[in-house]
C-alpha positions in Angstrom: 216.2 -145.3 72.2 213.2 -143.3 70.8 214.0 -140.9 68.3 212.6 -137.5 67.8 211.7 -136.2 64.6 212.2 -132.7 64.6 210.4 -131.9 61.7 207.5 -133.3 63.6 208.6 -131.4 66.9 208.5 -127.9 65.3 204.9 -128.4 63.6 203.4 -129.1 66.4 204.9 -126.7 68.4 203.8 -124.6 65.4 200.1 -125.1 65.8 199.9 -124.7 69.1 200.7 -121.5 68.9 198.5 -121.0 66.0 195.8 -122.1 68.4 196.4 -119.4 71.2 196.9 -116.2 68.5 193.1 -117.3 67.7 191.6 -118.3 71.1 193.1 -114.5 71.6 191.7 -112.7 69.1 188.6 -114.4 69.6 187.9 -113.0 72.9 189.4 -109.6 72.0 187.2 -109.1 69.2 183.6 -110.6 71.4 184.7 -108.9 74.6 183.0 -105.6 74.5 180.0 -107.5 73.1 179.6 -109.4 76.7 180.8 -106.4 78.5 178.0 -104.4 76.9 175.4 -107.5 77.7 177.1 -107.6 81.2 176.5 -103.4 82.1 172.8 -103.6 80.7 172.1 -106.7 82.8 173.2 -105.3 85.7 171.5 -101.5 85.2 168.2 -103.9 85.9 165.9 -101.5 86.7 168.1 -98.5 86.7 167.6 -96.9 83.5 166.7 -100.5 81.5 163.7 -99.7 79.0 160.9 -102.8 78.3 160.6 -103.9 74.3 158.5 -100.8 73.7 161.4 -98.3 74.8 159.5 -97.3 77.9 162.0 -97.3 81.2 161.2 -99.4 84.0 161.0 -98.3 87.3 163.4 -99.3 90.3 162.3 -101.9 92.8 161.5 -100.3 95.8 161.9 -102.3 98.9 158.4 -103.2 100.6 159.9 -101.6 104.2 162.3 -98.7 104.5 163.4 -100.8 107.5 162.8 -103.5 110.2 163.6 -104.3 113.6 163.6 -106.3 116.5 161.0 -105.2 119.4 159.5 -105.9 122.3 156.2 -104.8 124.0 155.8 -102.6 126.6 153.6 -100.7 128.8 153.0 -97.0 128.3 154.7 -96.2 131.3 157.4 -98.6 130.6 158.2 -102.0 133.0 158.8 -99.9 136.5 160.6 -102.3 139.2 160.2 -101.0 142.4 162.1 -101.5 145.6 162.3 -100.1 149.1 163.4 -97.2 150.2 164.9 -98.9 153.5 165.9 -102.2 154.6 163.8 -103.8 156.3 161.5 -107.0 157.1 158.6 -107.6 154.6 155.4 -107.6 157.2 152.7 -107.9 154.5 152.3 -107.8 150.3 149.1 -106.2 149.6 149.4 -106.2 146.1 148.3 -108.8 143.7 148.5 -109.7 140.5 146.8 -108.3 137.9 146.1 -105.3 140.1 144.7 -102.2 138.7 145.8 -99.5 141.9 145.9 -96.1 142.0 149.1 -93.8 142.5 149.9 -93.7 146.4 147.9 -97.6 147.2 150.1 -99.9 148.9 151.8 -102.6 147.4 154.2 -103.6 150.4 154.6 -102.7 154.1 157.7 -103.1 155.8 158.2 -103.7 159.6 157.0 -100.5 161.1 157.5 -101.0 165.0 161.0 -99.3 165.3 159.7 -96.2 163.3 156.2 -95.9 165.0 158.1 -95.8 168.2 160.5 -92.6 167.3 157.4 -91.0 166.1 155.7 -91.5 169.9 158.8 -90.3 170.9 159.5 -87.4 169.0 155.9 -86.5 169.1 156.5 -86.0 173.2 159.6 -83.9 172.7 157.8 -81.7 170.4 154.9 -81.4 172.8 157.2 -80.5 175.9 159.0 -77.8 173.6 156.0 -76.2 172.8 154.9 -75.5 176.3 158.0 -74.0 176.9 157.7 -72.0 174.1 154.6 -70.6 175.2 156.2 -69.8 178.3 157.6 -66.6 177.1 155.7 -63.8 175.9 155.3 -62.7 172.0 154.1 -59.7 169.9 153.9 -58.5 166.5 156.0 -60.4 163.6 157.0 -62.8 166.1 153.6 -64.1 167.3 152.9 -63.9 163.6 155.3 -66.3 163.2 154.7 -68.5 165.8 150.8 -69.2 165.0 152.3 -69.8 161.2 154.7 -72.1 162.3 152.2 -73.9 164.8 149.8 -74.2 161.9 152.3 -75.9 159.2 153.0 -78.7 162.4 149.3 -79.0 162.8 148.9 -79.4 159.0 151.7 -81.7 159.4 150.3 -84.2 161.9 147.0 -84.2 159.8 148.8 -85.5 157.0 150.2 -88.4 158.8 147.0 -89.1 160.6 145.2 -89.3 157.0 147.6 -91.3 155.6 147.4 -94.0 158.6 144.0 -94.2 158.1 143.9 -94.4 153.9 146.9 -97.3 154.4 143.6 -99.0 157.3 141.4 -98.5 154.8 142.8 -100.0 151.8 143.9 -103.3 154.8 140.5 -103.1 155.4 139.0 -104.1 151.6 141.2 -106.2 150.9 140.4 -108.3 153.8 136.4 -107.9 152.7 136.1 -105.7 155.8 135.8 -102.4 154.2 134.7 -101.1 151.2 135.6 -98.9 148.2 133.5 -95.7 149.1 135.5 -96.0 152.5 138.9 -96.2 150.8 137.7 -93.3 148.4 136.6 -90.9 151.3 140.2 -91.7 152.8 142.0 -90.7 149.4 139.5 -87.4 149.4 140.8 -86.7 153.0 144.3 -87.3 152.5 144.4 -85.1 149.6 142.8 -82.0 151.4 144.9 -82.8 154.2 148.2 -82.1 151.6 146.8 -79.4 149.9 146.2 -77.7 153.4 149.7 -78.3 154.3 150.9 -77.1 151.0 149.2 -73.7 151.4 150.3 -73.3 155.8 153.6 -73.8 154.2 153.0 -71.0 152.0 151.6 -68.7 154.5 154.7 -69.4 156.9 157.0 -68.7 153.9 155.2 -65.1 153.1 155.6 -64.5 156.6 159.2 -64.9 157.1 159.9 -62.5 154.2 157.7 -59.6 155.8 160.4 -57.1 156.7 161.8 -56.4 160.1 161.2 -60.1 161.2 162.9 -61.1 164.4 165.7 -63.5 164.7 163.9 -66.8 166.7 164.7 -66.9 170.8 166.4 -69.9 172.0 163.1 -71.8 173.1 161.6 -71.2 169.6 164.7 -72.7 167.9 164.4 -75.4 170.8 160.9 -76.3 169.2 162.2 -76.1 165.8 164.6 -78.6 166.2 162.0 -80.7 167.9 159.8 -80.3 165.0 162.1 -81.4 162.5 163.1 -85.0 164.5 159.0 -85.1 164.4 159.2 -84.6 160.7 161.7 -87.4 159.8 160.2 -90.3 162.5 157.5 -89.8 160.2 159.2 -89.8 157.0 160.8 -92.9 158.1 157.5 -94.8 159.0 156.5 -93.8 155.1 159.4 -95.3 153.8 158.1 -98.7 155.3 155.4 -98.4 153.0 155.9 -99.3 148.9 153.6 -97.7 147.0 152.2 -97.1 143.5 153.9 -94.4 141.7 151.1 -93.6 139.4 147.6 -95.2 138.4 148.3 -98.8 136.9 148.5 -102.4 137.0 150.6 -104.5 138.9 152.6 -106.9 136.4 154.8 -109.6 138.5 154.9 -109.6 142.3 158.8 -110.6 143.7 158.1 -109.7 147.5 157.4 -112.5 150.2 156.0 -111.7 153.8 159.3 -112.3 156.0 161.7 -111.5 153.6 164.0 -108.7 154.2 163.7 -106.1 151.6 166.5 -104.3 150.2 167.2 -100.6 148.4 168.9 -101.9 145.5 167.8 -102.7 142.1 168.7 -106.5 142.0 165.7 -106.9 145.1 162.8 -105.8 143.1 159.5 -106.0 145.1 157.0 -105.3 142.5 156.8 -104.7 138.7 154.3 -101.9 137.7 152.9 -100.6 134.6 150.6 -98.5 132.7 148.5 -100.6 130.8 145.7 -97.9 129.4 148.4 -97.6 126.4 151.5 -99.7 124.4 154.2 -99.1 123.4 156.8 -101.5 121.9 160.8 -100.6 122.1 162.5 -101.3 118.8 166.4 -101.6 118.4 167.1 -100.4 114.9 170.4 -101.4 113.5 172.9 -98.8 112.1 172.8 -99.3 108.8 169.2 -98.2 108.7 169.5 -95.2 111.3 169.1 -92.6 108.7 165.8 -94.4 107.5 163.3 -93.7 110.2 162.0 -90.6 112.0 159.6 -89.5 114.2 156.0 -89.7 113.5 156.8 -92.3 110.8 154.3 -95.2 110.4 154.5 -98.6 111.3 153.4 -101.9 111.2 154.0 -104.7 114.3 153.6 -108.7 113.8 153.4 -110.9 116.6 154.4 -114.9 116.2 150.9 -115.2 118.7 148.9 -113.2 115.8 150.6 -114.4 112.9 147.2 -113.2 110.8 147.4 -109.7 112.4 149.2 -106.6 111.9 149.1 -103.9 114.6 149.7 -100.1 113.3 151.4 -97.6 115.6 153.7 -94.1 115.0 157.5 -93.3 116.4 157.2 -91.3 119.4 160.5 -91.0 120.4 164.2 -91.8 119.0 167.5 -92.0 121.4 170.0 -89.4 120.3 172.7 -92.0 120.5 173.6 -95.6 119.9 173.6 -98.5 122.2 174.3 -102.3 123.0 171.2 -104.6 121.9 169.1 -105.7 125.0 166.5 -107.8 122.9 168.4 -109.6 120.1 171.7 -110.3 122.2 171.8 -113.3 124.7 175.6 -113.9 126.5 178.9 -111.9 126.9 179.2 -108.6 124.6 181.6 -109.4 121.5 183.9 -107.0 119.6 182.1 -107.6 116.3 178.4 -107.0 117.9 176.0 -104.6 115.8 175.3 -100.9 117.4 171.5 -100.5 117.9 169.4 -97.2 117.7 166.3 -97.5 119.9 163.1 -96.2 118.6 159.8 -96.2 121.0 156.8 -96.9 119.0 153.5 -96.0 120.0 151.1 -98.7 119.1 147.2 -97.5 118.2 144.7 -98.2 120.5 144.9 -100.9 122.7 146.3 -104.1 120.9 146.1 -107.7 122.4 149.7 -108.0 122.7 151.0 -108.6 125.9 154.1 -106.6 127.9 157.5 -108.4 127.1 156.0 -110.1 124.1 159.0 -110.3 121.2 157.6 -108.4 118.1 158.6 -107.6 114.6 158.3 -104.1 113.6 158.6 -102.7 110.1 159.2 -98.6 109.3 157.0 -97.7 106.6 158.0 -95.6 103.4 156.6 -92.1 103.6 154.8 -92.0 100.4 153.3 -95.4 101.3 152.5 -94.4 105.1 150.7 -91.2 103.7 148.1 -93.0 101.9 147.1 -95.0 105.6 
């Protein structure tokens, strides 16, 4: 058996420790040094000074932030849909198609509501003779001739409007022409505008004082009226049109498809194209670094040589779910956006739902642009 000098045992154990008491007071004694190197290393450019003793200013970040975007219209994407139900009779938009507010972009089967307007025409036609059958003075006749001259005003405006929706059938089928089509607008707005002020003149003369209740044949005609009103009503509501002067984007509706009010059956996309816009989802952490007015620059991945300068119009007053970066089913751990709407100077080649970069500029540096 091997046998243990313990002599030997002891001085070794001996010098081990010797070994540790100086490792330790090694690193006590060059600790602060590398503490000292450590703290001026990581003040960087924080209060550091160059070889000459002169301090060196903090690395400022190129941006004071960045964000996803996406390229709009001025007037944003509009999708529009019917009012009613109804079969799709005819698409008389196209695309690419700069129109004016009130053209047609779809028509709707109109055969049902054409026929309650004959019908209702009638009944308002056999009211009015009985009407006139009884005798009236003073505020009453006033109020008679007012109220026959709104329904005259009335029946203009349908008539102008049947013949604006010919005209514009008329073009497009190389038939008719645009000075046609403008003289029809021209009419159809007088036609309004005459309405609007027989409406006004009817109103000032049902607040005169000492105005008679109507007789039972006047409210007769009223009613009459009215029915007239809405079979009208519902043959414009067979009719899509432009909701303001633009261009027609994407074109969803088919002839013989039945057309629906609801957002998922979009007929037409629409937009404003004299101006862009690009709608930028700014992450939290960077909320407090842009404003409005601030300056900004746009890069495209189709003009990767380009960048496209524009100003923040507008910023939401609350946070949101992404709609650009995210693709799938929300998760619990997903970043709250602020949206920003940028409006891009002059009229940039970028095109409407192109994905875009967009980078806030620092004040000091957006002043000098």
């Amino acid at each position: 058996m091997l046998k243990v000098n313990p002599t030997v045992v002891t001085l070794g154990i001996a010098g081990i420790l010797a070994i540790a008491v100086g490792f330790y007071v090694n690193s006590v004694s060059w600790g602060p040094v590398a503490e000292e190197k450590t703290t001026q290393a990581t003040a960087g450019t924080d209060g550091a000074k160059s070889k000459n003793g002169a301090p060196v200013a903090a690395i400022k970040p190129t941006w004071a932030a960045s964000a996803t975007g996406r390229v709009e219209p001025k007037s944003g994407e509009v999708r529009i849909t019917a009012e009613v139900p109804g079969r799709i009779v005819d698409v008389a938009a196209g695309l690419n198609d700069g129109l004016k507010t009130g053209d047609l972009l779809v028509r709707l089967d109109d055969d049902d509501a054409l026929t309650k307007v004959a019908g209702a025409f009638a009944e308002a036609q056999v009211r009015v003779r009985e009407r006139n059958e009884e005798d009236a003075r003073g505020l009453q006749l006033e109020r008679r001739n007012a109220e026959d001259d709104v329904a005259s005003a009335q029946r203009a405006v349908f008539g102008a409007q049947q013949e604006f929706d010919d005209a514009l059938d008329k073009k497009r089928n190389s038939s008719g022409s645009d000075d046609v089509v403008e003289k029809a607008r021209t009419k159809l707005v007088d036609a309004n505008k005459k309405l609007a002020d027989e409406r006004a003149d009817l109103a000032a003369v049902n607040a005169k004082s000492g105005m008679p209740l109507p007789t039972r044949l006047e409210a007769a005609l009223s009613v009459a009226r009215a029915e007239l009103t809405g079979a009208e009503l519902g043959v414009e509501h067979t009719r899509v049109r432009a909701p303001f002067n633009g261009t027609v984007l994407n074109v969803m509706a088919k002839e013989g498809e039945v057309a629906a009010p609801s957002p998922e059956n979009t007929l037409v996309v629409f937009g404003d194209l004299s101006a862009m816009k690009v709608r930028a989802e700014v992450e939290e952490r960077d909320a407090a670094k842009i404003h409005v007015g601030q300056r900004v620059v746009v890069r495209a991945d189709a003009y990767p040589d380009q960048d496209f300068e524009g100003r923040v119009g507008s910023i939401a007053q609350s946070l949101s779910q992404p709609n650009i970066v995210s693709r799938g089913p929300r998760r619990p751990n997903d970043v709250e956006v602020l949206e920003a709407m940028v409006d891009l100077d002059g009229l940039p080649p970028l095109l409407t739902g192109m994905r875009v970069d967009v980078f806030f500029k620092h004040d000091a540096t957006a002043s000098t642009k």
